[in-house]
C-alpha positions, 0 to 999 in steps of 0.5 A: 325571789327564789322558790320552792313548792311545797305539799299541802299537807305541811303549809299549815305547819309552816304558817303556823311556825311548827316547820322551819326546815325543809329537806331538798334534793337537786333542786338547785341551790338555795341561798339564806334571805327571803323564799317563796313557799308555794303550794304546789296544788294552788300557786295562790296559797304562798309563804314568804319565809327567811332562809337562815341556813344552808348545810349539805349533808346525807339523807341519813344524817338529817333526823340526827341534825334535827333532833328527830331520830325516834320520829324519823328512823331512816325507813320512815324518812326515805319513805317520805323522801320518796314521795317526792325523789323516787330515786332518792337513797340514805347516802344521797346529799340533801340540803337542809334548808332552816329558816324563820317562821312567817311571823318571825320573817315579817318582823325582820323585814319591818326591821330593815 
């Protein structure tokens, strides 16, 4: 199964059903079906989720796919981006990664 970690902070988020994208930056190709979440302080603390969508497209562009402009002005989301990707620019292509929530996950699964 394919895997990403993920910060603490935003596992909650993901639980809950608040978060269903995560914006990535050469971390190798990501492909839509089931992905492992793990947090990347506690490899116990693990998500299960559904990839539904795949699109690459520049750092700069991501806050406008996703309806998130006044939250995130490029200052803030390359701030945050560089948490993670010291080197990552507004020009850098990403992969926007969507995808169900758990629950959601769970019950495609039991569909199948």
């Amino acid at each position: 199964m394919q895997q990403l970690t993920l910060v603490p902070r935003l596992m909650p988020d993901v639980r809950s059903g608040a978060k269903t994208s995560t914006i990535r930056w050469q971390e190798g190709e990501i492909v839509t079906g089931l992905l492992k979440l793990v947090n990347e302080q506690d490899a116990a603390d693990e998500i299960i989720i559904w990839v539904t969508k795949i699109e690459m497209l520049r750092l700069n562009e991501v806050a406008a796919r996703l309806g998130k402009e006044a939250e995130w002005p490029d200052a803030v989301l390359l701030e945050g981006m560089r948490e993670h990707y010291p080197d990552i620019r507004l020009s850098s292509e990403v992969q926007l990664i969507t995808h169900l929530t758990p629950a959601e996950t769970q019950q495609k699964l039991m569909e199948q």
